[in-house]
C-alpha positions as CSV (number, residue, x, y, z in Angstrom):
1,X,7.6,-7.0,-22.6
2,X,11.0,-5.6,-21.9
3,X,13.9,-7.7,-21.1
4,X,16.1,-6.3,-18.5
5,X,20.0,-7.1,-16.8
6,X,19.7,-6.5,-13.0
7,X,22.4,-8.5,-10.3
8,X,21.1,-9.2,-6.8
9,X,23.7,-10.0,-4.3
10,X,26.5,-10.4,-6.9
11,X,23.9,-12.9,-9.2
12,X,23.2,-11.5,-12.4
13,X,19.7,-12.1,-13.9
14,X,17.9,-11.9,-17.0
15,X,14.0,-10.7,-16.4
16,X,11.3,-9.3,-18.2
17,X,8.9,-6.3,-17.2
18,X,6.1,-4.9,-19.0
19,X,7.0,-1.7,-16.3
20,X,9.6,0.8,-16.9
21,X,13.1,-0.8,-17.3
22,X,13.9,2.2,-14.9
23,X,11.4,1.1,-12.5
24,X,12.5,-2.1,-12.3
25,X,16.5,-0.9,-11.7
26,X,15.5,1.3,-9.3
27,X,13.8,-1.4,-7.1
28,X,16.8,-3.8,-7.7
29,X,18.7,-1.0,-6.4
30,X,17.0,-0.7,-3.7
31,X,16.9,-4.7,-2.9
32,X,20.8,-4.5,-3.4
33,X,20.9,-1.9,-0.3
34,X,19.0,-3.8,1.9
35,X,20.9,-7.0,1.4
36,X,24.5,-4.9,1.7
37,X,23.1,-3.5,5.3
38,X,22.8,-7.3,6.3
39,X,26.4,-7.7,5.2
40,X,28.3,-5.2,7.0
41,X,32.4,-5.3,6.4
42,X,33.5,-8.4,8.8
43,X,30.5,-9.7,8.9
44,X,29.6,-13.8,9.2
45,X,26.3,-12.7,7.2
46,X,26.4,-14.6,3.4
47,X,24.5,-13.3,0.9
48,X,22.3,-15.7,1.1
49,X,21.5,-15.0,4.4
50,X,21.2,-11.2,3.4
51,X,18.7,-12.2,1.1
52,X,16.6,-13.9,3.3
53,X,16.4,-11.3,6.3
54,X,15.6,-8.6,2.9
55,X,12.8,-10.7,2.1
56,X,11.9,-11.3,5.4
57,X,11.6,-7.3,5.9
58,X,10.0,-7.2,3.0
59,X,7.2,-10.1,3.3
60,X,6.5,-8.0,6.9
61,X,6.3,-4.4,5.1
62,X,4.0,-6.4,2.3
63,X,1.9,-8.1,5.4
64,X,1.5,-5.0,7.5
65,X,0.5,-2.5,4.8
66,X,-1.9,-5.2,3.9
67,X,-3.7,-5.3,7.2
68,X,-3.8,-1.4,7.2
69,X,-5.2,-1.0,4.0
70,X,-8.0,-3.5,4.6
71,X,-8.5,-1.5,8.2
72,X,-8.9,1.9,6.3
73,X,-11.3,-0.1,4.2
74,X,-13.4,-0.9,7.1
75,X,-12.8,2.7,8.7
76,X,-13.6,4.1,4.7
77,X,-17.2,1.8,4.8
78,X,-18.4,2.5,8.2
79,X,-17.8,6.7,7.2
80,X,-19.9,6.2,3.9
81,X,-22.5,4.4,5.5
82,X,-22.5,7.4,8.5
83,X,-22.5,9.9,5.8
84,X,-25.2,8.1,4.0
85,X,-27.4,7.9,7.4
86,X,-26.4,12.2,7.7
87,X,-27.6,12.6,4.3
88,X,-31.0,10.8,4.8
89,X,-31.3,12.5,8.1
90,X,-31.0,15.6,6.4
91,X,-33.2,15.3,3.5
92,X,-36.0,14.2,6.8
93,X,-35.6,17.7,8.3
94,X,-35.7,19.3,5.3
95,X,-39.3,17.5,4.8
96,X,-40.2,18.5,8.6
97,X,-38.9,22.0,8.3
98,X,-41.2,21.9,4.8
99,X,-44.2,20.6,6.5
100,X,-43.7,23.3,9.2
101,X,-43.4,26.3,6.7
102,X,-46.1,25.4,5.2
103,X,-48.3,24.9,8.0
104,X,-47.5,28.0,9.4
105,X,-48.9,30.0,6.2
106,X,-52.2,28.9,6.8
C-alpha cells in the first residue's frame, strides 16, 4: 500500500492506494476541476458547497452508468439465449437436411 499527498479544495490529505500513486493524482486532479467550476471568480459558492454539487455529479454519473450496465446485461442475456435458440435451430436443419439426403439416395 502506497501512501500518497493529494489536497481537495485547498485540504491536504494523507491516503493510501494499492493503485498507481499516478492514478490516484490524476483523479484528484480531476475532482479539483470539478469543484473549481463550482467556484467561479465572484462567486457565493464555498468550497464546501463545491464539494457537494462534485459529489453530487458524481453519485449521478456512478448511478446512471450503473443502470446502463445492468441494462446491457439484460440486452447481453436475452442475445445469448437468442443465439443459443439459432444455434439449436441450426443443428435441427442440419439433421432434417441429413434425413433428407439420405432418403433421397435410396
Amino acid at each position: 500500500m502506497k501512501k500518497i499527498n493529494i489536497t481537495i479544495a485547498g485540504v491536504p490529505y494523507l491516503i493510501a492506494t494499492d493503485d498507481d500513486p499516478a492514478y490516484a493524482i490524476n483523479l484528484t486532479e480531476e475532482i479539483e476541476a470539478r469543484i473549481q467550476a463550482h467556484m467561479p471568480d465572484g462567486s457565493f459558492v464555498s468550497p464546501t458547497q463545491a464539494t457537494v454539487l462534485t459529489l453530487l455529479e458524481y453519485a449521478d454519473e456512478a448511478k446512471k452508468a450503473s443502470e446502463e450496465a445492468a441494462a446491457a446485461k439484460v440486452q447481453l442475456k436475452e442475445y445469448l439465449a437468442d443465439a443459443a435458440q439459432a444455434k439449436s435451430e441450426r443443428d435441427m436443419l442440419k439433421r432434417e437436411l441429413a434425413k433428407l439426403k439420405k432418403g433421397g439416395q435410396n
